[in-house]
C-alpha positions, -999 to 999 in steps of 0.1 A, spaced: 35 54 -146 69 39 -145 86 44 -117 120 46 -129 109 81 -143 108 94 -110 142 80 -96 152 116 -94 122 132 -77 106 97 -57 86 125 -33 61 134 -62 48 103 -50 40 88 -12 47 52 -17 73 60 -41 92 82 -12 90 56 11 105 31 -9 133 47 -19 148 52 19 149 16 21 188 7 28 206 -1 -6 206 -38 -9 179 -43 16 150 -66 17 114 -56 15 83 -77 21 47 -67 5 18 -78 18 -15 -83 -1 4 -83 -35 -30 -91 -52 -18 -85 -90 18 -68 -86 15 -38 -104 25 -19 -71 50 -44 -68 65 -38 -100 68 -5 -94 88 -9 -67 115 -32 -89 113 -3 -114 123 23 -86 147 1 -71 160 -26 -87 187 -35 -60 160 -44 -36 154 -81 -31 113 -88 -31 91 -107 -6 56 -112 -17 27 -126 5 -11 -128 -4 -37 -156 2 -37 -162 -39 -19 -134 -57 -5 -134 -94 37 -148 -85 38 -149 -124 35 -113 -125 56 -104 -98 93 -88 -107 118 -117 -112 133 -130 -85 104 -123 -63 99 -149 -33 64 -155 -29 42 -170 1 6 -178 3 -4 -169 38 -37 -161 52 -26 -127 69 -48 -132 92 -37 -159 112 -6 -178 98 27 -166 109 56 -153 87 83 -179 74 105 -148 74 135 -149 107 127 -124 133 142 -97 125 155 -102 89 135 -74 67 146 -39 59 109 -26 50 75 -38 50 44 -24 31 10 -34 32 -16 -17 8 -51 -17 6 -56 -48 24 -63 -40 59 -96 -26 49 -101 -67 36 -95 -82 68 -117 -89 101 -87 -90 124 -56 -69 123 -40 -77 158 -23 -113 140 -7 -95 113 5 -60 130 24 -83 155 40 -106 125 51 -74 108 66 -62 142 84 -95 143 98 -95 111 111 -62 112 150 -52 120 157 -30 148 150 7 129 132 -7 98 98 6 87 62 -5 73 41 12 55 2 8 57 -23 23 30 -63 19 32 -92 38 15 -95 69 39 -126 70 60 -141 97 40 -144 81 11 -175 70 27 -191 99 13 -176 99 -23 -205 92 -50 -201 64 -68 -192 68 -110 -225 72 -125 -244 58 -157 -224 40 -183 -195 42 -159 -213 29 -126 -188 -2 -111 -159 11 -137 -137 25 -106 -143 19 -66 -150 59 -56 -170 54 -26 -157 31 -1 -184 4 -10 -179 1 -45 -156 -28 -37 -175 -55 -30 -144 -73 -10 -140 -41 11 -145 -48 53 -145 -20 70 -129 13 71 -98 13 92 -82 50 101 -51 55 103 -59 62 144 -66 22 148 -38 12 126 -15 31 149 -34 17 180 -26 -17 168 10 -10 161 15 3 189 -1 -27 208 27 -46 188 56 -28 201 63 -9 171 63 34 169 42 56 147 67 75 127 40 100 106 8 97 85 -14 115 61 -28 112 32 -16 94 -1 -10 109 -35 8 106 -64 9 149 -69 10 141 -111 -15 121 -115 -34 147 -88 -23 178 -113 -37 161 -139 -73 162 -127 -82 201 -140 -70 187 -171 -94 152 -174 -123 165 -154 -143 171 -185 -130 142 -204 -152 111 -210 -155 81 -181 -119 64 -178 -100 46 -158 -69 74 -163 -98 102 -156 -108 85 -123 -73 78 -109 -65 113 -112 -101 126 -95 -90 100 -67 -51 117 -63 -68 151 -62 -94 142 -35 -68 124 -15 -89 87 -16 -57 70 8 -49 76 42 -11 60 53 7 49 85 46 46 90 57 33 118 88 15 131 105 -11 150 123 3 179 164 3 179 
């Protein structure tokens, strides 16, 4: 989905909403841009934004133009960003990749203006439970939590927070994460053959993502 479709309605989805309250102009940093594609549909959203990008290899070459892009272990090198000199931060489904979170919470914290926000997403916990695609499709689509081989651990959203809060920042809401078309189109694909379209809308539906907001105090 392009995200320029939903300029007018950016609530249908819960990344999509977030991004667009980012101050006009502003800077936003992503971390864990693996291939882009969420990146890019940030650009599409809101092309006024200038991009940060930071993963420990990524895909720069896919990244929207004009994209500055670091590689950083997230673990334990520090930002080249100023302290406080970004508008937003968001960090999606990588926490759930990393051993040690304390590092990164309290470079984001850093980085962060007085009032800005970051936004955390990461498999919710009970996707623990979710069955795995079966026969033909078996490894087509990570449904349970361990179908990614690269996944960690789980990480609620109630240790995210605790972290945050260790590094000075406040938890502004949380929940669970879903684009609500892709989620309404579930009744319709259920019966349809194995696909990746089919299992993105079965993981809207059943809520697979848990998110964290918080903020940097003024």
């Amino acid at each position: 989905m392009n995200w320029s479709s939903i300029k007018s309605f950016p609530w249908v989805d819960t990344r999509a909403r977030f991004v667009a309250r980012v101050p006009a102009g502003g800077r936003l940093l992503d971390l864990g841009s693996s291939d882009g594609e969420t990146l890019r549909h940030m650009s599409e959203l809101r092309p006024d934004l200038r991009f940060h990008a930071a993963d420990l290899i990524g895909c720069p070459e896919a990244y929207p133009a004009g994209c500055q892009f670091v590689r950083l272990n997230l673990e334990r090198d520090a930002f080249p960003w100023p302290d406080a000199s970004l508008d937003a931060v968001t960090c999606m489904h990588l926490v759930e990749h990393l051993s040690e979170l304390g590092h990164l919470m309290g470079e984001v914290a850093r980085v962060l203006k007085p009032g800005a926000r970051a936004y955390f997403e990461t498999p919710h916990p009970k996707t623990l439970r979710f069955n795995s695609p079966s026969g033909a499709a078996a490894g087509m689509f990570t449904m349970n939590f361990y179908d990614d081989i690269t996944h960690v651990r789980i990480v609620s959203t109630g240790a995210l927070a605790r972290h945050a809060r260790t590094a000075g920042l406040e938890v502004e809401t949380s929940g669970t994460s879903r684009n609500w078309i892709f989620a309404a189109s579930w009744p319709l694909l259920c019966c349809a053959p194995a696909s990746r379209k089919k299992f993105t809308a079965q993981a809207h539906w059943r809520g697979w993502s848990a998110y964290l907001i918080v903020r940097r105090p003024l």
